[in-house]
C-alpha positions as CSV (number, residue, x, y, z in Angstrom):
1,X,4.1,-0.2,6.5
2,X,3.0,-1.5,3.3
3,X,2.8,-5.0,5.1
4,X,1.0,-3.6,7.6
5,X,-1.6,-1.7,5.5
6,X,-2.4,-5.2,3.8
7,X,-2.7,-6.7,7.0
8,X,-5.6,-3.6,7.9
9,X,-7.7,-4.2,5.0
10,X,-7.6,-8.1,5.1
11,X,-8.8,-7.2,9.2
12,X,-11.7,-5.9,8.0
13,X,-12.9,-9.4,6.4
14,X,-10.9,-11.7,8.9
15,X,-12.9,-9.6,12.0
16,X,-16.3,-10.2,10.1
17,X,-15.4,-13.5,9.3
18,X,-14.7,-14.7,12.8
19,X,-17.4,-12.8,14.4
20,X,-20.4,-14.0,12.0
21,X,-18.8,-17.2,11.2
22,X,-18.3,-17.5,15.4
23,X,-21.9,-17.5,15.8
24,X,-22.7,-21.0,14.1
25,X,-25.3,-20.7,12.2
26,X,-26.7,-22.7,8.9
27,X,-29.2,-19.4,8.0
28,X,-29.9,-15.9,9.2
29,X,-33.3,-14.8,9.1
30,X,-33.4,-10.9,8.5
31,X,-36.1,-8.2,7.6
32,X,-36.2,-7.6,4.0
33,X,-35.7,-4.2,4.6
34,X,-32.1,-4.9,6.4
35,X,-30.6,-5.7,3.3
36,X,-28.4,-8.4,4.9
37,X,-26.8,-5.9,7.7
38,X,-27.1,-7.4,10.8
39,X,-26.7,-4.3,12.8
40,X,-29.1,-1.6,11.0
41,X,-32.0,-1.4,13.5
42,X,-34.4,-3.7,11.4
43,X,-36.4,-5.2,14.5
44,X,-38.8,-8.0,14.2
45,X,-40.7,-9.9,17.2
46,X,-39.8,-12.3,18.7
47,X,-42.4,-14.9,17.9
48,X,-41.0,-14.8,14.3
49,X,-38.2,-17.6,16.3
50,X,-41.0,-19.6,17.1
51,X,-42.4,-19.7,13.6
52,X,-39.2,-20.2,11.7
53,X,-38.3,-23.1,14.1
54,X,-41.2,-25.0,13.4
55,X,-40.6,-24.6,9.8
56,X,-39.7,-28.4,8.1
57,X,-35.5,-28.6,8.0
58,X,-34.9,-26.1,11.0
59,X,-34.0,-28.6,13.5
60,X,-33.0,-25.1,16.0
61,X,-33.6,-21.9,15.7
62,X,-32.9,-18.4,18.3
63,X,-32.8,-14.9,18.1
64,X,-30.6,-12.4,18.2
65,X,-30.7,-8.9,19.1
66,X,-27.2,-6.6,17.9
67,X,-27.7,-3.1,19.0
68,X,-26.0,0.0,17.8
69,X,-22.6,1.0,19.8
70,X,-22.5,1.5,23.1
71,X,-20.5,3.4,26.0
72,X,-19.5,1.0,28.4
73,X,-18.1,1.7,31.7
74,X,-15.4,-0.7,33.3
75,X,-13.8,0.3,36.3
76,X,-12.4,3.9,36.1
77,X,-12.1,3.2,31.8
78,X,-14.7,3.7,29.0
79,X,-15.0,1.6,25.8
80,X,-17.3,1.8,22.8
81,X,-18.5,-1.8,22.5
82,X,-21.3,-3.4,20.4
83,X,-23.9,-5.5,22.5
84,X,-24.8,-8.7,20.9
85,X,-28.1,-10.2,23.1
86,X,-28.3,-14.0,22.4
87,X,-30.3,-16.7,24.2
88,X,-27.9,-18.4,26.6
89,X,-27.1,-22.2,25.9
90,X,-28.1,-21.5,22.1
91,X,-27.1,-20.6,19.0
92,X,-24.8,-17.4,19.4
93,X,-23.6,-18.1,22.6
94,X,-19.9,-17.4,22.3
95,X,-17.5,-19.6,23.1
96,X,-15.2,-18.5,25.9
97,X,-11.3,-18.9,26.3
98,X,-11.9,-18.3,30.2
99,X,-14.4,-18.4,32.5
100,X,-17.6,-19.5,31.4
101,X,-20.7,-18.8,29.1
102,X,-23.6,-17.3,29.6
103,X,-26.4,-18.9,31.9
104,X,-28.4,-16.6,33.8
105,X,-29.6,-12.8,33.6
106,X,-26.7,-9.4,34.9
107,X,-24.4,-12.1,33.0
108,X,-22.0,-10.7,30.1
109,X,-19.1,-12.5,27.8
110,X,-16.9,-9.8,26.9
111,X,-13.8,-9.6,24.0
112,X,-10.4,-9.6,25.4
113,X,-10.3,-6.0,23.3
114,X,-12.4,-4.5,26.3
115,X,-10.4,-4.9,29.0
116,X,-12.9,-6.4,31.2
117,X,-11.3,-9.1,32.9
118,X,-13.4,-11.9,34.1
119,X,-14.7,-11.7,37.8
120,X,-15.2,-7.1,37.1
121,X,-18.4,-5.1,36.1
122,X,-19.5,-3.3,33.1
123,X,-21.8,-1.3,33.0
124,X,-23.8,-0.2,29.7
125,X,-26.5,2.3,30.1
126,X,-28.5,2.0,33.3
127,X,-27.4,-1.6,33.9
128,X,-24.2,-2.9,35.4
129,X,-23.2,-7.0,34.2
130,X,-20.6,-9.5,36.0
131,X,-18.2,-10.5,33.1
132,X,-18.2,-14.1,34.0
133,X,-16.2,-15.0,30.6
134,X,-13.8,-13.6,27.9
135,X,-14.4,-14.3,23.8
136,X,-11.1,-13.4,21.5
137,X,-11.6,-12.2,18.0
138,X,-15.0,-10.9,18.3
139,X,-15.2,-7.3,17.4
140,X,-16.8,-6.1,14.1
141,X,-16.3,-2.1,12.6
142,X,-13.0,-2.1,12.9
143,X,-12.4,-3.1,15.6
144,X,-15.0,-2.5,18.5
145,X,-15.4,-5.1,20.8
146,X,-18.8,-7.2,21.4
147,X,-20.3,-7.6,24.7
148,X,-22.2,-10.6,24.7
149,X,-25.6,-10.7,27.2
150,X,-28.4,-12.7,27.3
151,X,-31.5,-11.7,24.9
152,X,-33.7,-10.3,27.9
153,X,-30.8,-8.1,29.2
154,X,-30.0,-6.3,25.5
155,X,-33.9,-6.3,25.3
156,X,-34.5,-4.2,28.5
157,X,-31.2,-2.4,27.8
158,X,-32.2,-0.6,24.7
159,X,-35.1,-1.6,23.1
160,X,-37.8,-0.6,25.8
161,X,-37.9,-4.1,27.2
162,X,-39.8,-4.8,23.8
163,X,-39.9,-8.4,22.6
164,X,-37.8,-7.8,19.4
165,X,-35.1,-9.0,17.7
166,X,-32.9,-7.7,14.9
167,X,-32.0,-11.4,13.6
168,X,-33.3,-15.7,13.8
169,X,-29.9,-17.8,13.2
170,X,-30.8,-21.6,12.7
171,X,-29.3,-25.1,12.3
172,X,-30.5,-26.5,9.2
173,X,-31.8,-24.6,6.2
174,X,-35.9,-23.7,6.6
175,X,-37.5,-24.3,3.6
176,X,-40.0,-21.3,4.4
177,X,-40.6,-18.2,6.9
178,X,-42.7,-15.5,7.4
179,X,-43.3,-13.2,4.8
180,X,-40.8,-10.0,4.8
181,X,-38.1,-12.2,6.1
182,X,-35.2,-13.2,3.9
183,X,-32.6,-16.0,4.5
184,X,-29.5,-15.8,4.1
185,X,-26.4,-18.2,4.3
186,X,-23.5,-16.7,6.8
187,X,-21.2,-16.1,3.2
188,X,-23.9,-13.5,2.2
189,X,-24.1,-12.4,6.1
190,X,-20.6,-11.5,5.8
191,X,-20.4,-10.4,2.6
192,X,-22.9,-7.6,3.3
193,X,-20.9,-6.7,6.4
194,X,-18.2,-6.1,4.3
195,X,-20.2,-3.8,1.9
196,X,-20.2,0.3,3.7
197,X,-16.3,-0.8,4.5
198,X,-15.1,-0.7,0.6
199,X,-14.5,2.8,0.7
200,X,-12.2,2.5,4.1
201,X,-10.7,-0.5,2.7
202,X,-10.1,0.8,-1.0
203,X,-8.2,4.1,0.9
204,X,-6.1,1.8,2.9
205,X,-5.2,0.2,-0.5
206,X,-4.4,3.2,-2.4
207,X,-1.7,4.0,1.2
208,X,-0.3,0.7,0.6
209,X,0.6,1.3,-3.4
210,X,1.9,4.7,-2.2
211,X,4.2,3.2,0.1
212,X,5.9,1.2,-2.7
213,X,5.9,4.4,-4.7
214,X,7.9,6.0,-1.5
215,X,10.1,2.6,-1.2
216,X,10.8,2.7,-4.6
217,X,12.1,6.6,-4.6
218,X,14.0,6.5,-1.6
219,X,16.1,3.2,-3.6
220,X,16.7,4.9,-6.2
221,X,17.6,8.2,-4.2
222,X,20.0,6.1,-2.6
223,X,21.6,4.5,-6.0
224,X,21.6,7.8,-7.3
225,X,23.9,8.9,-4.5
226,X,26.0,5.7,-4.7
227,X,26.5,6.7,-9.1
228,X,27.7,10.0,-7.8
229,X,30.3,8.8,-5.7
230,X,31.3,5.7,-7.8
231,X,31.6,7.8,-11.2
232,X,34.8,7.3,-11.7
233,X,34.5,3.4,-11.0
234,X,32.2,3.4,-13.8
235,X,35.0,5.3,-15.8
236,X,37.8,2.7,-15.4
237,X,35.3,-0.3,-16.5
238,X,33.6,1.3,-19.1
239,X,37.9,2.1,-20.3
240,X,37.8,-1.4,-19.2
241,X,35.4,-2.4,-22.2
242,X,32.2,-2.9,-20.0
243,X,29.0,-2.7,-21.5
244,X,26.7,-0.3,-20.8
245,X,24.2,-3.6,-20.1
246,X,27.0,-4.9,-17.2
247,X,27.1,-1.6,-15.4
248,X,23.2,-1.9,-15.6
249,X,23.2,-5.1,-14.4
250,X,25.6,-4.2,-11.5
251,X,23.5,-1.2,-10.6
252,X,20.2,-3.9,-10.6
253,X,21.9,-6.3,-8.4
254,X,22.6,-3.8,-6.3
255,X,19.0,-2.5,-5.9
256,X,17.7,-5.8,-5.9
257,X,19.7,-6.8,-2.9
258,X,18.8,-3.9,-1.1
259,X,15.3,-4.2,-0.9
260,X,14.9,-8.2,-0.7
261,X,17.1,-7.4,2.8
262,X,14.4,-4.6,3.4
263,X,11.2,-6.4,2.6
264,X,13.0,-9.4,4.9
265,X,13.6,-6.6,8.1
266,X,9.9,-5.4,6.9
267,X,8.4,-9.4,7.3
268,X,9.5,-9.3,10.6
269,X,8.7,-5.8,12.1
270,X,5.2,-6.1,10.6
271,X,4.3,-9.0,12.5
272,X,5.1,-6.6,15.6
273,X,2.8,-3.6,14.8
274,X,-0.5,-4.9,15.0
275,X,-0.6,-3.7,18.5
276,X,-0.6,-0.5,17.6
277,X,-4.2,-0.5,15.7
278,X,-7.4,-0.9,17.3
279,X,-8.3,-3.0,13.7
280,X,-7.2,-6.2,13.9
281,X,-3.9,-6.5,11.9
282,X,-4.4,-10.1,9.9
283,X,-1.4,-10.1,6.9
284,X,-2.1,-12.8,4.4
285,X,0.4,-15.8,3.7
286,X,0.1,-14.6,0.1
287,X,1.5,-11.0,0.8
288,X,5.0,-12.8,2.2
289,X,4.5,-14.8,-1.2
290,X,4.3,-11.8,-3.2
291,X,6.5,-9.4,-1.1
292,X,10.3,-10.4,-2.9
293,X,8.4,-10.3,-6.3
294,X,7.3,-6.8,-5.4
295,X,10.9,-5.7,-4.1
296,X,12.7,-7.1,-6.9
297,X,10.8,-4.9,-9.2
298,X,11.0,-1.8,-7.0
299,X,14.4,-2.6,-7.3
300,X,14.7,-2.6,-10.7
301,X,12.6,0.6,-11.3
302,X,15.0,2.3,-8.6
303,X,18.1,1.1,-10.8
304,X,17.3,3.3,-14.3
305,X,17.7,6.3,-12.2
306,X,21.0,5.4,-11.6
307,X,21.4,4.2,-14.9
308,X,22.3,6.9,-17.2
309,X,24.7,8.6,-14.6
310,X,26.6,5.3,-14.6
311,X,26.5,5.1,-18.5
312,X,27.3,8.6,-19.3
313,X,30.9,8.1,-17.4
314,X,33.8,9.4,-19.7
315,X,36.0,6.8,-20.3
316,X,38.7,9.5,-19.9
317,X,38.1,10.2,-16.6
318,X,39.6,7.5,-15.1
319,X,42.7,8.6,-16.6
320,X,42.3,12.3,-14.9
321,X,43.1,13.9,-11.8
């Protein structure tokens, strides 16, 4: 679990990252007033693309139009989904892993996470869409899958048909826009993403180190049984001439072998239980890393419980009856 839980809070970058980063853009071009989120209903019109693309070093610009969630409707099943409006054949048109991409108007790209197959309808609202491809790893707050559509569609869908946008994405860097627009490079997109998810993210955190708190009681609950039952054992070597630093030791080794085999069973299952969160589950290579330095000292904690029982045994009493 405490695998897992890293795995949950490092999702809420790795879904940003790939969603943003998916896009392919050199700059975002947002309302001052946004303050970087892509998503906060800061509209501008649509003939701010047209400026910023004429602007010297934009070689492409497009809009983009991401609107609140939405219930979606697909087949006898509801989802909440975000819609993401882009221009079809431009920047932000998502790359499929089957069927095809946007081209035409009642057209939508849907994440596998929906469950609309390619081929069915969704309906969002007042208007029903042919998913005519599927996009993988494109979700954003935690979890909730993006319907892609083109720019008219999200436009008419909930924006009064309004030509407005909530964001210009270009290729190449302009070296000036409209005033009240800021730009911002997709590390600063993301970063800002990130920002109203540090408290979830900080609470999934604090779970994690309470798991190794459990781990480490439920060791030493079990060495603590095992001193119980080996007291006598502890008698003879201590009669023996054992140190009270060997029986230690022992004890350690003991604890230390127990949860390296634990955090080995745990490296596997955890692999296994992204499936059960709607959050993309993305454990870090550095958490296998640091997972036997982190059992080895839960293991070693877990051992002084057991300590003192072990070196309070009367040499005597492996001599009684």
């Amino acid at each position: 679990m405490a695998l897992a839980m890293t795995g949950l809070a490092a999702g809420f970058t790795a879904e940003i990252n790939w969603t943003i980063g998916g896009i392919g853009a050199d700059r975002w071009v947002l309302n001052d007033n946004a303050h970087g989120l892509i998503s906060n209903g800061q509209l501008l019109p649509q003939s701010d693309v047209t400026a910023i693309s004429q602007a010297p070093g934009v070689a492409r610009a497009a809009g983009l139009a991401v609107l609140p969630q939405q219930v979606a409707h697909i087949g006898s099943h509801t989802k909440t989904v975000l819609v993401l409006g882009v221009e079809p054949g431009s920047i932000g048109d998502p790359a499929v892993t089957s069927g095809q991409t946007l081209t035409g108007p009642g057209q939508a790209v849907a994440d596998t996470r929906t469950g609309a197959a390619v081929g069915s309808q969704i309906t969002i609202g007042s208007l029903s869409f042919r998913v005519v491809g599927e996009a993988v790893n494109r979700t954003m707050l935690a979890g909730s899958p993006i319907v892609f559509m083109p720019l008219r569609d999200a436009q008419v869908l909930a924006l009064g048909g309004r030509p407005l946008i909530t964001a210009v994405v270009t290729r190449g860097i302009p070296s000036q826009v409209p005033a009240g627009l800021a730009v911002l490079t997709t590390s600063e997109i993301e970063h800002d993403q990130l920002v109203p998810l540090t408290g979830a993210v900080a609470s999934i955190n604090s779970f994690k180190f309470l798991m190794w708190v459990v781990a480490a009681i439920i060791v030493a609950a079990l060495l603590y049984v095992s001193a119980l039952q080996r007291v006598r054992d502890f008698a003879v070597l201590k009669a023996l001439g054992s140190s009270s630093l060997l029986l230690f030791g022992s004890l350690a080794v003991q604890a230390i072998v127990v949860t390296l085999i634990a955090a080995a069973l745990a490296a596997i299952v955890a692999n296994f239980l992204g499936v059960f969160f709607a959050q993309p589950v993305v454990i870090p290579g550095s958490a296998f890393a640091v997972l036997p330095v982190i059992a080895i000292v839960v293991g070693l904690v877990s051992s002084l419980v057991a300590v003192r029982r072990a070196t309070s045994a009367d040499p005597a009493a492996a001599f009684g009856g």
